[in-house]
VODORO-883602 format. One record per residue: x, y, z of N, C-alpha, C in turn. Coordinates in steps of 0.001 Angstrom, whole numbers, plus 500000, padded with zeros to 6 digits. Layout:
residues N
XYZXYZXYZ...
END
This chain:
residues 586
463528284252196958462525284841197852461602285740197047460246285414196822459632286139196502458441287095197402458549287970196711457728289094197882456834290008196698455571290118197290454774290653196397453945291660196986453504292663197054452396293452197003450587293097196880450105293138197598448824292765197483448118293474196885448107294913196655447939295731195568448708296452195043448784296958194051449865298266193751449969299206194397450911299384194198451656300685195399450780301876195601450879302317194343449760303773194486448683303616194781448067302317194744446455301899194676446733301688196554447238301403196678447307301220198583447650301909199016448609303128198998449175304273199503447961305316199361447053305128198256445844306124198570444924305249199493444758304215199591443988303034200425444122303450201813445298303820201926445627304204203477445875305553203975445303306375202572445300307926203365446342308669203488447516307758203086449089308473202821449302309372201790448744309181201114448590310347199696447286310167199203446727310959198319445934311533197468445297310830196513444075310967195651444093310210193978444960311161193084444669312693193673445075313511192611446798313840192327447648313247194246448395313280193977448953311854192871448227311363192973449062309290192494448725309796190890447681310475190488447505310195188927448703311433188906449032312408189366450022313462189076451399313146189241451530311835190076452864311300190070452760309907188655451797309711188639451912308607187351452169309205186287451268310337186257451837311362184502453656311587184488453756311917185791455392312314185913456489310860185551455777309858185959456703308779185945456148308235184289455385308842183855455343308360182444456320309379181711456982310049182098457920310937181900459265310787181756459288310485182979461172310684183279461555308819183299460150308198183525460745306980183899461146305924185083461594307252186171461538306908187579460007305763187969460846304996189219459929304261190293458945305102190238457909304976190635456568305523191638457282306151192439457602304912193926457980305503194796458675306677195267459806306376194141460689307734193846459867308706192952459370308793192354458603309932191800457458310875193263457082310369193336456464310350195062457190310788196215457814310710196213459438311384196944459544313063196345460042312810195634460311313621194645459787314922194403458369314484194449456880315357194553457075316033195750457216315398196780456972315691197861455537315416198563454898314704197662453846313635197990453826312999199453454996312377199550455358311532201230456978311627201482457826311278202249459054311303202827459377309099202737460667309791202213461217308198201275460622307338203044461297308249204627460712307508205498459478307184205874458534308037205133457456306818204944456817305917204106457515305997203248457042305414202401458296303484202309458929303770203684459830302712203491459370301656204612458736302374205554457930302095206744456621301429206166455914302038205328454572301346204964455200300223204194456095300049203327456639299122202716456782297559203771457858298132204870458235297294205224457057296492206042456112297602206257454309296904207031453803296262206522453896296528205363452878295649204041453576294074203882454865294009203650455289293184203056456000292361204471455795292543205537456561292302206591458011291841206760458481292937206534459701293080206232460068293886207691461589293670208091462112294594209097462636295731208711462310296803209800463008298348208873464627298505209634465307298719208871466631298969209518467126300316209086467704300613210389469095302159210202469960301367210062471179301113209313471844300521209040473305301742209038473053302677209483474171303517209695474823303583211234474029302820211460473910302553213237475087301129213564474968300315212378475345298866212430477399298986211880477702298410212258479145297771211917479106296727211241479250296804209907479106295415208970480620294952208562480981294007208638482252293437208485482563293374206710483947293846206339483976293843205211483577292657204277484448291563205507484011290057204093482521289861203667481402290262204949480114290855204739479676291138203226480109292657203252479881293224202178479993292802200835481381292136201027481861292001199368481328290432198845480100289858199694479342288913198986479098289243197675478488290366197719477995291057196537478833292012196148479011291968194799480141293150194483479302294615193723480257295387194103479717296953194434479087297512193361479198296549192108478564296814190970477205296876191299476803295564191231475495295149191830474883295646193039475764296132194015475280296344195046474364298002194401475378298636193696474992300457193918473554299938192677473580298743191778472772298513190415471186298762191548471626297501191919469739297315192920470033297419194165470626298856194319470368299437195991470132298585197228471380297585196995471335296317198328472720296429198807472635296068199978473802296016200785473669294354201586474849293556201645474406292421202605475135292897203928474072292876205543474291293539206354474936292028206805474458290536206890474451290226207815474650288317207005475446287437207250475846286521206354475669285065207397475400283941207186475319282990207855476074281834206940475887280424206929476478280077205987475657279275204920474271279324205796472836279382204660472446280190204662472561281592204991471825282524204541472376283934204673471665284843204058471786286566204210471448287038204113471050288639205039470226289557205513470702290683204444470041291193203310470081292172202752469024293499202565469727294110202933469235296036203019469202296251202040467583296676201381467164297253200054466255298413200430466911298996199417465246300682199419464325300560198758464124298785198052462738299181197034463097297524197333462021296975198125461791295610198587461250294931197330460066295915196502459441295592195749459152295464194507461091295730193979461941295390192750461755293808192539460900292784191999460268291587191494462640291191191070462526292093189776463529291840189043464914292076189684464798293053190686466203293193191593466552291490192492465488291358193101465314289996193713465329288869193018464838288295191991465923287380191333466870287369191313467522288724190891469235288852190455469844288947191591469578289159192889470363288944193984470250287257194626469150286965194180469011285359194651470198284974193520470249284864192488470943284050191944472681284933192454472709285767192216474423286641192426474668285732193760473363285526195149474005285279196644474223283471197047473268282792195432473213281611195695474322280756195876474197279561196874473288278811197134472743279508198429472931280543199146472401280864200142471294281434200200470648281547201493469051281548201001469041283669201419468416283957200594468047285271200774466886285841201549467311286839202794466172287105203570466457289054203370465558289559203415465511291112202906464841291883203702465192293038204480464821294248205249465016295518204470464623296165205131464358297794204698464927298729204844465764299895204078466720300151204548466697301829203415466585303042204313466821304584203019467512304297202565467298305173201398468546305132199868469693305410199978469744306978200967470618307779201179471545306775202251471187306208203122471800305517203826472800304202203222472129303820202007473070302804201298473772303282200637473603304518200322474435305196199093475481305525200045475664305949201129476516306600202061477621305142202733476551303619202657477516302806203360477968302176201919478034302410200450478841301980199274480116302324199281479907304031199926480783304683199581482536304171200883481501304301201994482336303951203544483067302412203115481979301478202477482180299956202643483343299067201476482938299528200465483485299435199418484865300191198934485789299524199982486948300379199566487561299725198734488984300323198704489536300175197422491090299179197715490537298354199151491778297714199117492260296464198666491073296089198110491125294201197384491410295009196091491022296012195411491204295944194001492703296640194113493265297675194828494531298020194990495410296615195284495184295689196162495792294314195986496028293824194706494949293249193961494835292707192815495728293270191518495356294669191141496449295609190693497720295252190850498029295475192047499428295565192559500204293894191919499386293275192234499811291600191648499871291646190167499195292111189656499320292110188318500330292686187755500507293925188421501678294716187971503211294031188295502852292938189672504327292695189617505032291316188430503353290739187772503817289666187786503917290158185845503492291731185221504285292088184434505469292500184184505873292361185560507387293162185558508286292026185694507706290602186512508006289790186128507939288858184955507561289001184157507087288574183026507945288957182194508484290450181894509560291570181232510409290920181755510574290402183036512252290895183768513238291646183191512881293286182669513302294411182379512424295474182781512847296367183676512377297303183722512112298543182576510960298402182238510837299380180960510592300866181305511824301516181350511702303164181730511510304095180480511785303674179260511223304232178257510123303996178184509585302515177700507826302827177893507252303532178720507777303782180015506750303781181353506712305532181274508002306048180748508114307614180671507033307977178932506880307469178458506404307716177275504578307243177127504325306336178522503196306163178398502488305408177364503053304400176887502850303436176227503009301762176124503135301549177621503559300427177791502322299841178780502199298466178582501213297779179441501095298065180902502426297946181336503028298411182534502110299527182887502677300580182221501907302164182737500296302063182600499616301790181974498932301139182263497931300531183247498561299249183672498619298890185140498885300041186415500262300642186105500335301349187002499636302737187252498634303439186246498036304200186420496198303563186667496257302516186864494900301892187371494942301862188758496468301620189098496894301266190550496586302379191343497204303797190710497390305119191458495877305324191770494861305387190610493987306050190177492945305039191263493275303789191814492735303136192955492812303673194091494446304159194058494690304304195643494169305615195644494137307010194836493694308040194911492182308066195465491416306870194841489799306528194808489718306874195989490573305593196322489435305039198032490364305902199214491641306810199047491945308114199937491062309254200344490035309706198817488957310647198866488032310049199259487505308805198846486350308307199537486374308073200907487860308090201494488064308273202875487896308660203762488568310257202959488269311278203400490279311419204014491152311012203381492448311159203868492759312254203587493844312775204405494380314166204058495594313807203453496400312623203770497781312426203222497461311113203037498308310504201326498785309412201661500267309302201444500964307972202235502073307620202627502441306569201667503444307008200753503927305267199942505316304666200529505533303946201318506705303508201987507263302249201771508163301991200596509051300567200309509669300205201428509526298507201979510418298354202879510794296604202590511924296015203015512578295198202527511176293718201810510664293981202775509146292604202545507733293383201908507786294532201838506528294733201922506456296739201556505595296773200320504966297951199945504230298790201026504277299963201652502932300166202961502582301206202398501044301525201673500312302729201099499144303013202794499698304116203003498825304497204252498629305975204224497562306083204897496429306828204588496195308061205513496220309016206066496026310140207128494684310383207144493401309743208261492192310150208592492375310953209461491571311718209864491237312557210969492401312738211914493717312595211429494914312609212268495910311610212582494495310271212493495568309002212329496043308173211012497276307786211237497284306765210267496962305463210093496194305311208890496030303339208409496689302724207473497139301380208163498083301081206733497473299874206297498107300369204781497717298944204538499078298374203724499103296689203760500534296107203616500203295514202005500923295710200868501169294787199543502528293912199681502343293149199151503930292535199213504432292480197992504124293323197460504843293232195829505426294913196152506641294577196611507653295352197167508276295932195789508414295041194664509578295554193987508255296808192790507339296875192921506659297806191972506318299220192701507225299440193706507637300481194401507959301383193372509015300971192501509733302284191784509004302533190773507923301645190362507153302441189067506121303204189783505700303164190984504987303883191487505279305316191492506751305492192009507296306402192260507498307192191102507875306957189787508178307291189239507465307759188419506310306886187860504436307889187340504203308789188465504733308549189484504175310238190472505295311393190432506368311287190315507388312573189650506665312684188347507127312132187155506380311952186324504966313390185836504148313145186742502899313444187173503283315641187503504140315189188907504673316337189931505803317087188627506366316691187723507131317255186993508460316994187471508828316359188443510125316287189204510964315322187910512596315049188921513541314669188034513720313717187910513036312534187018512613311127187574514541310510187400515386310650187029516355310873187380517601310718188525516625311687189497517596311455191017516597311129191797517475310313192567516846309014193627517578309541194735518887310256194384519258310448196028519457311469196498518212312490196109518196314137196788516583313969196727516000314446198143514589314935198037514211315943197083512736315995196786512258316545196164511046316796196115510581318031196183509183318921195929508495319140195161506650318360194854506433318981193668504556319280193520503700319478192798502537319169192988501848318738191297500654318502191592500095318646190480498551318263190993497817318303189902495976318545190063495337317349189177494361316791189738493444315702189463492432316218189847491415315055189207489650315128189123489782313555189840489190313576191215488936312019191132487252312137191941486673311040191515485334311503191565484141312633191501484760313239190853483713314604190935484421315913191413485760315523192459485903315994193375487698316733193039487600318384192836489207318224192348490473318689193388491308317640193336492069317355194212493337318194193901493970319030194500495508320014194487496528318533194964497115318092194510498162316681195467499701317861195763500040318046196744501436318111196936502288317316197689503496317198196875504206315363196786505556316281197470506202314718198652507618315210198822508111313711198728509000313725198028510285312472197936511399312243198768511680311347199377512710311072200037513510309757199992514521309741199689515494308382199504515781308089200934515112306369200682515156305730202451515955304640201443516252303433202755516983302602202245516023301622201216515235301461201469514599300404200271514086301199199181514621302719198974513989303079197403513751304338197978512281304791197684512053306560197700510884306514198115510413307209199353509236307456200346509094308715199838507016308190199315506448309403198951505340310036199934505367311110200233504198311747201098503452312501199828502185312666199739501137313358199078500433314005200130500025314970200499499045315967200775497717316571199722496952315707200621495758316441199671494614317145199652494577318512199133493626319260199740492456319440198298491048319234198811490176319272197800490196320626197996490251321189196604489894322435195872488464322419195989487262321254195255486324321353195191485234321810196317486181321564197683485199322032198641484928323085199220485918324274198365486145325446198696486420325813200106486920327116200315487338327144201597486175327683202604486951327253204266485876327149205131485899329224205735485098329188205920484948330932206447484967330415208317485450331729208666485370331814210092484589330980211041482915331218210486481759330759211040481569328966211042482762328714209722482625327234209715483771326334210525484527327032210986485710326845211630485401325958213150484056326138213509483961325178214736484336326538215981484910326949216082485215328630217217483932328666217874483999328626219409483140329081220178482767330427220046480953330796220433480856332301219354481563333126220382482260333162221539482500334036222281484086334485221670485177333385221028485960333526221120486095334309219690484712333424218453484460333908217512484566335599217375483847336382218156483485337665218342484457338407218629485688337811219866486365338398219813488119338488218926487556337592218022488505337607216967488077338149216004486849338308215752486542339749214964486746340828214896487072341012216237487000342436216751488647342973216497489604341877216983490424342021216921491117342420215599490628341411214270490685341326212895490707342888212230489706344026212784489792345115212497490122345997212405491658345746213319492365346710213627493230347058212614493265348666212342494056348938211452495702348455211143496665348159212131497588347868212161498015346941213482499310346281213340499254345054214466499583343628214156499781342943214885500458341243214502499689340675215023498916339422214540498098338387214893498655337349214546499113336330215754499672335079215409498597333619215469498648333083214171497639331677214857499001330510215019499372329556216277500044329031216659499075327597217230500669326220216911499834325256217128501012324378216289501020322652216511502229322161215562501661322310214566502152321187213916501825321025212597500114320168212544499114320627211295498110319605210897497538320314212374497363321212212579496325321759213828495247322574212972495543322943211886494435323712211172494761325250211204496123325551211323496174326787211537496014327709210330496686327099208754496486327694207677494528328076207541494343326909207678492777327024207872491756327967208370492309328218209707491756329689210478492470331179209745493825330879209501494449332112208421493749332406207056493350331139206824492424331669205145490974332337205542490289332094206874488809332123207030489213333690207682490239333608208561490698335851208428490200336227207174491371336208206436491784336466204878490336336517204464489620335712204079488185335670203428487259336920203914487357336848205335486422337772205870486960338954205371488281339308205787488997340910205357489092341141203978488807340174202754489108340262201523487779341130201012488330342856201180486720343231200349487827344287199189487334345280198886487251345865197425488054347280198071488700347364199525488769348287199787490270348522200721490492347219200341491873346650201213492590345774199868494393346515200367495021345804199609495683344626200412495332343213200265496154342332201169496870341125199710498545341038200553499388340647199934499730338989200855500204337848200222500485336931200745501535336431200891502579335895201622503944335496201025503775333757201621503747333069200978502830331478201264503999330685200692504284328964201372504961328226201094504717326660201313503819326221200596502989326419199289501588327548199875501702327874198363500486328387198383499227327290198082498228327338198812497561326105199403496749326314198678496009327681198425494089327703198009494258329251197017494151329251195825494172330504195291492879331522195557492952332645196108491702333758196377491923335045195953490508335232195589490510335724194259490724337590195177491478338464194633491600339794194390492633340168195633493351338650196244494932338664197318495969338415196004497142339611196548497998339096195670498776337800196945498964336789195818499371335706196510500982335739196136502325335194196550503359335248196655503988333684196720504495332948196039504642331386196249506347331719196347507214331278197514507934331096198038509271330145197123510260330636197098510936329845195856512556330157196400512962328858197342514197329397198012515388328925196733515396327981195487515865327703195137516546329310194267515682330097193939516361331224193690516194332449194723516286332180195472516746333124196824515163334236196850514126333781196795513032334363197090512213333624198286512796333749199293512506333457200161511495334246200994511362333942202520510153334960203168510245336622203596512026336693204014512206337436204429512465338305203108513132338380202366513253339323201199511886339625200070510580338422199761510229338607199305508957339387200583508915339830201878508413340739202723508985341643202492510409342050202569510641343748202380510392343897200832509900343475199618509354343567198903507419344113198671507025343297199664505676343644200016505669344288200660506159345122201576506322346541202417505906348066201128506679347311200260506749348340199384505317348874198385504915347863198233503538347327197696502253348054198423502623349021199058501276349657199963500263348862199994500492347624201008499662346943201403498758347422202588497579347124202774496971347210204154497085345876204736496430344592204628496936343278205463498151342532204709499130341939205486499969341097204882500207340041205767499859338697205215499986337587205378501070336347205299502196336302206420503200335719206299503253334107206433503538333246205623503095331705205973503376331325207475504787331334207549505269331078208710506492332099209234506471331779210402507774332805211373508851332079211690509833331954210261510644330724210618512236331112211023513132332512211151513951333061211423513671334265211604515020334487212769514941335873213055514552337307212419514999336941210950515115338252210201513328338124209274512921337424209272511482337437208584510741337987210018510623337522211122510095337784212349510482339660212452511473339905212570511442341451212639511375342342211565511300341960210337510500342603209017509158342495209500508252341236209959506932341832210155506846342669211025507349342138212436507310343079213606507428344562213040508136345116212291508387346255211987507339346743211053506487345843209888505609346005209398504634346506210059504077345400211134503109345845212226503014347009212496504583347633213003504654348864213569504156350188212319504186349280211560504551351031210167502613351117209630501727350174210028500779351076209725500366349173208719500485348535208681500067347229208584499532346706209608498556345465209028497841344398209800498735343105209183499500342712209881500391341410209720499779340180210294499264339052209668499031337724210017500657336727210187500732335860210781501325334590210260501146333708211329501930332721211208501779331346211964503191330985212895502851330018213400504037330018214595503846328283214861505169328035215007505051326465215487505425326388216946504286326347217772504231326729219357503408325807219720503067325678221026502117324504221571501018325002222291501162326317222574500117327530223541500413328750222907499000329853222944499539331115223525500375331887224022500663331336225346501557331804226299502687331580225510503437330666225344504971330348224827505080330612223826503900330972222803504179331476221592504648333080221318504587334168222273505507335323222167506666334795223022506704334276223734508114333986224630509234333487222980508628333016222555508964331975221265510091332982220206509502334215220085509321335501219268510496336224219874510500335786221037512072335931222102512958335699221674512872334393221640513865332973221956514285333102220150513770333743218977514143333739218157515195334807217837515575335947218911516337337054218226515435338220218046513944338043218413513504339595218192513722340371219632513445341669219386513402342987220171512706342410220938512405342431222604511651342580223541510740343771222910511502344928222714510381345847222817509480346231221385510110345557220134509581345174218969508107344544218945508415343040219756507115342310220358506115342922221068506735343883221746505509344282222399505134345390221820505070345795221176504930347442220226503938346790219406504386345703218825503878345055217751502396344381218437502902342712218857502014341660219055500679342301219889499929341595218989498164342169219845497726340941220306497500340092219548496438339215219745497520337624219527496941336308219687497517335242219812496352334150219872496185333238218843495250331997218745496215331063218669495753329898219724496423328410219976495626327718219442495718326566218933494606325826218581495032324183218024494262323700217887494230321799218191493022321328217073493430320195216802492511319352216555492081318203217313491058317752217323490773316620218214489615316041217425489879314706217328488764313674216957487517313867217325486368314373216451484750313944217099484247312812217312483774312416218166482749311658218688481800311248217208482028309867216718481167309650215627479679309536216152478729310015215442477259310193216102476701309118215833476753308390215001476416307458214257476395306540215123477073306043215670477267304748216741477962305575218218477750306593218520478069307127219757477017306642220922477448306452222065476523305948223110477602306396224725476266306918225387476924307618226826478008305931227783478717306887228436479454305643229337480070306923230332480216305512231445480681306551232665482117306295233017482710306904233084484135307039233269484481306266234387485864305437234629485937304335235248486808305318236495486906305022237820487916305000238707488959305686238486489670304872237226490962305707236800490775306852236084490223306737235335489644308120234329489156309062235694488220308862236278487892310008237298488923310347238482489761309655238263490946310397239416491597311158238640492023310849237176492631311621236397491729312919236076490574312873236002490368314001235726490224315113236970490362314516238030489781315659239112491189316045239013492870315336238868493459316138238983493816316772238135493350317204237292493550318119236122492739319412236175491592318969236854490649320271236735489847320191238060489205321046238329489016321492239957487265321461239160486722321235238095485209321748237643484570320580238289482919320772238406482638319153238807481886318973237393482296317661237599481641316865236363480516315473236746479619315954237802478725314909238161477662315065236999477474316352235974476252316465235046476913316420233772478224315875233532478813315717232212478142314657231333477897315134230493477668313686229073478668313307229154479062312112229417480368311645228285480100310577227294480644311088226252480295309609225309481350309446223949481142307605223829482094307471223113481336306697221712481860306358221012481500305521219496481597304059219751480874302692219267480778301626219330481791301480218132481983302035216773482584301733215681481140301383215128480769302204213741480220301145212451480663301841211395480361301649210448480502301958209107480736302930208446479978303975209467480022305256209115481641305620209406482092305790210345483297305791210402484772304572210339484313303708209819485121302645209442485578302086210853484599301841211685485323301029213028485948301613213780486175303223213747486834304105214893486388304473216104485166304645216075484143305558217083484493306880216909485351307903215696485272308516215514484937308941214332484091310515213856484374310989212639484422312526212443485596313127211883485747314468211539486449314383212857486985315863212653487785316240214060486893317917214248487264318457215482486763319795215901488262320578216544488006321497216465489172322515216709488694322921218421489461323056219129490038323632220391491243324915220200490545326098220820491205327168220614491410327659221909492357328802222292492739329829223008492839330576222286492654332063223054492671333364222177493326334181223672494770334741223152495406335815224155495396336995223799494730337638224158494760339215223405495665340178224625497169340560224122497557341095225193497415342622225574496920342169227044496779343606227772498095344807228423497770345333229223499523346881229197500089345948230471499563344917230930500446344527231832501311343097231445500843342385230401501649341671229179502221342303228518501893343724227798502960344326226926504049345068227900503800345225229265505114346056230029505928344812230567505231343586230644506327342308231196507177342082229630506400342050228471507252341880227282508368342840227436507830344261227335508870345154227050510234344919228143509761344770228808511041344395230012511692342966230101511105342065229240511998340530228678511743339754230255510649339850230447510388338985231754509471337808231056509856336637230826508487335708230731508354335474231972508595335438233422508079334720233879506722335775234760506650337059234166505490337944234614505087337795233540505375338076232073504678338081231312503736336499230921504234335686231346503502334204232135502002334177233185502627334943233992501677335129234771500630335988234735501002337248233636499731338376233531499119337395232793499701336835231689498654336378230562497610334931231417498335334056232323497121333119232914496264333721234160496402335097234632495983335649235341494848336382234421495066336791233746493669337363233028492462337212232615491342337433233483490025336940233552489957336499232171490067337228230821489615336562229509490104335524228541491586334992229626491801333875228684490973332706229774490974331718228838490633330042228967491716329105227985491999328354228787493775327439228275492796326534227367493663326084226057493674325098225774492454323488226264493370323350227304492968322486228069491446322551228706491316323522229423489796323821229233488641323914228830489268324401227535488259324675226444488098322747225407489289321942226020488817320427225814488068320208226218488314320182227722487348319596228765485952320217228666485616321221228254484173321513228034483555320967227085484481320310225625483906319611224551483706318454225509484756318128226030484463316297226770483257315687227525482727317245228151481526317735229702480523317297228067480749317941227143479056317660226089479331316745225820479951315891225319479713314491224518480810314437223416481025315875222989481597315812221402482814315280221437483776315075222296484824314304221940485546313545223366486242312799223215486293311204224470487864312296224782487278310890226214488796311491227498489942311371226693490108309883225748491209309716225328491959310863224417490942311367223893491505312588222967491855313725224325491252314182224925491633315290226045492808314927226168492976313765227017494274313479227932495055313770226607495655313269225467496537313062224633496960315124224299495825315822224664495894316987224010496896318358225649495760317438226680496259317927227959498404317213228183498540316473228320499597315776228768500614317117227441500146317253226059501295318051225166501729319212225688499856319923226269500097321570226211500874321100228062501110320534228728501327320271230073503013320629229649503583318812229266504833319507228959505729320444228355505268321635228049505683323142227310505147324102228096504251323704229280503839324586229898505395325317230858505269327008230714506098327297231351506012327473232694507223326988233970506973326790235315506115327622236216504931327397236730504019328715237568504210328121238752503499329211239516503265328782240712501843327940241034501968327604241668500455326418242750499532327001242143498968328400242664497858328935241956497376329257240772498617329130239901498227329761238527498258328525238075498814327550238670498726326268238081496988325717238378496542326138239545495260325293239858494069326030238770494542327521238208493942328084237504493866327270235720494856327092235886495049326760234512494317324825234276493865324632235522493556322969235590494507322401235306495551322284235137496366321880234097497572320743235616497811319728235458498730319093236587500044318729235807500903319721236190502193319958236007503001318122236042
END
């Protein structure tokens, strides 16, 4: 397909009043420079916007303009062309027939790109639309994963091990064997396309037929299946290896971490081992260092609830719990405290297990039960330390729980975390562990619940109206009307790999208790201290504070219901009214 220009670019872009003479000879001196396109030099300048200059393109040459971030392109699609070529001359194939294909370019009017894709797509006939840079650069990254070349790998590696039929554990520990090799092309794949993901964990799981490397997005898991089952254990074993662990024992878990660069981007990995029956299941956790941590303001917090967790934050002494299971983001909101309170004038101490994110001028405390430095002893240690804030990971026995409590009391600001499902049940919790009734209430001030929930991918999001069933379910949950609600969900494209979702947003409660919560504490009543706290004009449940994301658009029923039905069953027994208060259907 050839496509040509009827004049040169700059000679027609001033033709039509889109730019300048003085800008085109000032972008030609520049591109006699650096080398760059025109077009892109022109960009660059700030001469015109790549969108118009992709628009006059596609006018001139009659070409179609496409958003292509909008579209769902099927992988076998993509990998017509391989990703070499694709990122070389900024093409993507959107769209495949079995004579022909629709390819997305940002520079139509590459003479030499267009040969080389006619011949790379032949015998099929090549047809070409218009498509931003930024937009292809963004669907290379989404499209081009890493699971045909993690396949391919994986085959190779088994059919060296078949090839040996000896397992070589000296080479493979010494790093000199073909094997290792292979198997560090393999890792260094699956690591790729986890960050290009955007995974928080991956999962390596041997099982009698079949390898499963799966992946933690936005909360869910994806798997994917190898059947070269038996290169399980060299996997395992370059990742102790790696973690420093005891490549050794196979039949005691084990804890470990270590640090990589993978794309640009540097990754903290912390690894746990476990002996299942087909070998040793690895979990990795991975938190980019490179993206530094998020502050308060980035946390997603409504500004009302924002404000009044500021307020709260200031208090000279006192217990602030953030509560929620696991993977709710609670460390997350504990570091964006920490950040804010971290000035030149406060001593704050940490006692962390792992310590997740190093910050700079906290003494940090890494948790080490193997020699009996655990939470509770290495706290009456930091008591001593004339701290002003102290930061406990978690509240995991009685006797760490009433060292802070008592901290609180002595003239400290005590943080930690709680594995609770609400507010409300999270001091009842503080109960149920062995502390003082009247400890808790001397102490506890304040209380954040909080959730994650899937966003609404924007990219391919589109309004829909809730069916029959969905609207009976929701009236009985909540008494609000929702005749002026957005609701909307995702079609699936590219941008988010076929989910209709991308990123997640946090859902919070904030209980700040008042003298008629701290006199039901002191007296070991939950079922008043239940009722002051959902009786109090300033909380909003959980659940609520969903349903108002759901009323805008930002996230689907399916996520509500899944979030409503958890905080439902832990809800403690009320009556009719506090129940109709809480929306919540028992």
């Amino acid at each position: 397909m050839k496509l040509k220009l009827k004049m040169r670019l700059g000679d027609l872009l001033v033709q039509e009043q889109i730019i300048g003479e003085s800008q085109l000879q000032a972008a030609l001196t520049e591109q006699r420079s650096t080398g760059k396109k025109l077009g892109r030099t022109l960009i660059d300048m700030a001469a015109l916007t790549e969108d118009q200059l992709l628009k006059f393109l596609s006018q001139q040459l009659n070409l179609p303009y496409l958003d292509i971030s909008r579209r769902a392109i099927a992988p076998e699609v993509v990998n017509l062309l391989p990703e070499v070529q694709a990122r070389r001359y900024r093409a993507l194939v959107v769209e495949a027939q079995e004579d022909g294909v629709l390819v997305a370019m940002s520079d139509p009017a590459d003479l030499q790109a267009l040969d080389n894709l006619e011949i790379l797509l032949a015998p099929r006939k090549l047809a070409i639309a218009v498509a931003p840079e930024q937009q292809l650069l963004q669907a290379f990254d989404h499209l081009y994963r890493r699971t045909e070349q993690i396949a391919q790998i994986a085959g190779k590696l088994e059919e060296e091990y078949a090839a040996d039929d000896i397992f070589d554990l000296a080479g493979l520990t010494q790093g000199d064997s073909d094997n290792e090799t292979t198997v560090v092309k393999l890792l260094q794949s699956i690591f790729e396309d986890a960050v290009q993901m955007r995974a928080s964990d991956i999962h390596i799981e041997p099982g009698e037929k079949a390898l499963r490397i799966r992946q933690r997005i936005d909360g869910q898991l994806h798997e994917n299946l190898l059947p070269e089952v038996n290169i399980a254990a060299a996997l395992v074993l370059r990742l102790k290896l790696m973690a420093g662990l005891d490549i050794s024992e196979k039949r005691l878990p084990q804890d470990g971490r270590f640090h990589m660069e993978i794309k640009g981007h540097k990754i903290d990995v912390r690894m746990s081992t476990m002996p299942i029956y087909h070998g040793e299941s690895v979990v990795m956790r991975l938190l980019d260092q490179s993206a530094g941590l998020l502050t308060l303001n980035e946390t997603g917090m409504p500004p009302q609830i924002l404000a009044r967790i500021r307020k709260q934050i200031q208090r000279p002494h006192g217990m602030l719990l953030v509560t929620g299971p696991t993977g709710s983001g609670k460390t997350t909101t504990l570091y964006g405290i920490l950040s804010e309170l971290n000035t030149a004038d406060r001593k704050i101490i940490t006692v962390e297990d792992p310590v997740e994110y190093q910050l700079p001028r906290i003494n940090q405390v890494q948790v080490n039960h193997k020699i009996g430095l655990d939470f509770s002893n290495v706290l009456r240690t930091t008591l001593r330390q004339d701290p002003d804030i102290i930061m406990v990971g978690e509240m995991r026995d009685q006797e760490t729980v009433e060292i802070g409590l008592r901290g609180a009391l002595t003239g400290h600001f005590v943080l930690s975390t709680l594995h609770t499902n609400d507010a409300v049940t999270s001091a009842l919790r503080l109960l149920d562990m062995g502390a003082a009734s009247y400890l808790v209430a001397s102490a506890l001030r304040v209380i954040i619940a909080q959730r994650l929930v899937r966003r609404v991918c924007n990219n391919c999001a589109c309004d829909y109206r809730p069916t029959a069933q969905e609207s009976a379910w929701l009236a009985s949950v909540s008494h609000r009307d929702f005749s002026r609600a957005r609701f909307r969900a995702g079609n699936g494209c590219q941008s988010c790999n076929g989910s209709g979702y991308r990123g997640r947003i946090g859902i919070f409660e904030i209980l700040e208790l008042d003298d008629n919560m701290i006199e039901a504490m002191r007296t070991g009543n939950p079922q008043a201290f239940a009722s002051a706290a959902l009786s109090s004009k300033h909380f909003t449940p959980l659940a609520e504070s969903a349903l108002t994301y759901l009323s805008e658009g930002m996230t689907t029923l399916e996520e509500v219901a899944k979030l409503v039905e958890d905080v439902s069953e832990t809800r403690v027994p009320l009556s009719e009214d506090l129940m109709s208060r809480q929306s919540l259907a028992d």
